[in-house]
C-alpha positions in Angstrom: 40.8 23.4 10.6 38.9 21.2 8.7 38.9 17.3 9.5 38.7 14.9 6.3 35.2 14.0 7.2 33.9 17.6 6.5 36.3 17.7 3.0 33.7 14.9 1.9 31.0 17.1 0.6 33.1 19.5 -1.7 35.5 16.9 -2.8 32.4 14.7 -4.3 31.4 17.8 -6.0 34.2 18.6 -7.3 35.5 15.4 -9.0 32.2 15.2 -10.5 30.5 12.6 -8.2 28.1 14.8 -7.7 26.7 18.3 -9.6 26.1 20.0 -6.3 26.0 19.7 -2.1 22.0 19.6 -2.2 22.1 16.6 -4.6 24.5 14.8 -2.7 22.9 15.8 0.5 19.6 14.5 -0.9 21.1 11.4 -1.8 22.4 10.8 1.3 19.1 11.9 3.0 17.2 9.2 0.7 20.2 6.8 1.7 19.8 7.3 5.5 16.0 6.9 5.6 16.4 3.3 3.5 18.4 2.2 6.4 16.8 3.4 8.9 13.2 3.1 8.4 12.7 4.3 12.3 13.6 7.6 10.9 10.8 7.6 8.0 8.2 6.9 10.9 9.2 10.0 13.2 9.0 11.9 10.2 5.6 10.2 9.3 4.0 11.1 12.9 5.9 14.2 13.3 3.9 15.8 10.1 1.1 13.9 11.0 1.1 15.9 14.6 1.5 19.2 13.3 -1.3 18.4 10.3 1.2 18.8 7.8 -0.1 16.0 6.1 -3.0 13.6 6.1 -3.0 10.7 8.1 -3.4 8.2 4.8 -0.3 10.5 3.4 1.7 9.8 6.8 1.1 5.9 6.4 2.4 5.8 2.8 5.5 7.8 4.0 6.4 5.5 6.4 5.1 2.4 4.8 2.4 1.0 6.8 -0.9 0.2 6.6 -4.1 2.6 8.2 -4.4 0.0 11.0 -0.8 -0.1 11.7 0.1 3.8 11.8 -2.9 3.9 13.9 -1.3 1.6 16.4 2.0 3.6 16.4 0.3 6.5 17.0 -1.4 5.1 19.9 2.1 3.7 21.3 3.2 7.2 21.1 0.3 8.6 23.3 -1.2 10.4 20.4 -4.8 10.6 19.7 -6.5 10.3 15.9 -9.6 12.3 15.6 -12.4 10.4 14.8 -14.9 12.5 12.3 -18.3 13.6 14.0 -21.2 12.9 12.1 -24.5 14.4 12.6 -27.4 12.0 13.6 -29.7 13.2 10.6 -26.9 11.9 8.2 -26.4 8.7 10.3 -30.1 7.8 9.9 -30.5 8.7 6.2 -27.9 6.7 5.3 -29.3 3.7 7.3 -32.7 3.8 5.9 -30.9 4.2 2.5 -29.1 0.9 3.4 -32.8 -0.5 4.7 -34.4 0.1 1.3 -31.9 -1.4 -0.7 -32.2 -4.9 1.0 
């Protein structure tokens, strides 16, 4: 038996509301993330984590800045990889940076 609540999907199609259950469930996806921004930020980090996306792309998603994702992350016990660079590059660019002054 179905309750009223899960009538809501194909009435909305049907009386033209909506063209199909995937728009309407994207609207309401995009509706619930506006509201609850929390929600945008576990999606942020959870991507982030399994290198889904980039960690600039996972700040824009959620709407903070570099500094600021970093932070959360750190609340959240995970770690962002800082980039090794070799010593030779390290010391070309400085003597670069030396003869320019």
């Amino acid at each position: 038996m179905k309750t009223a609540l899960s009538k809501f999907d194909e009435i909305l199609v049907r009386i033209g509301r909506y063209r199909t259950e995937k728009e309407l469930m994207q609207d309401a996806l995009r509706t619930l993330l506006r509201t609850k921004p929390e929600l945008k930020r576990d999606v942020a980090i959870e991507l982030y984590k399994k290198k889904e996306v980039s960690l600039l792309r996972a700040c824009e998603m959620c709407g903070l800045n570099m500094e600021d994702f970093k932070e959360l992350l750190k609340e959240k016990g995970i770690k962002v990889p800082v980039p090794s660079v070799p010593a030779e590059e390290i010391d070309r660019e400085v003597k670069r940076i030396l003869e320019a002054v």
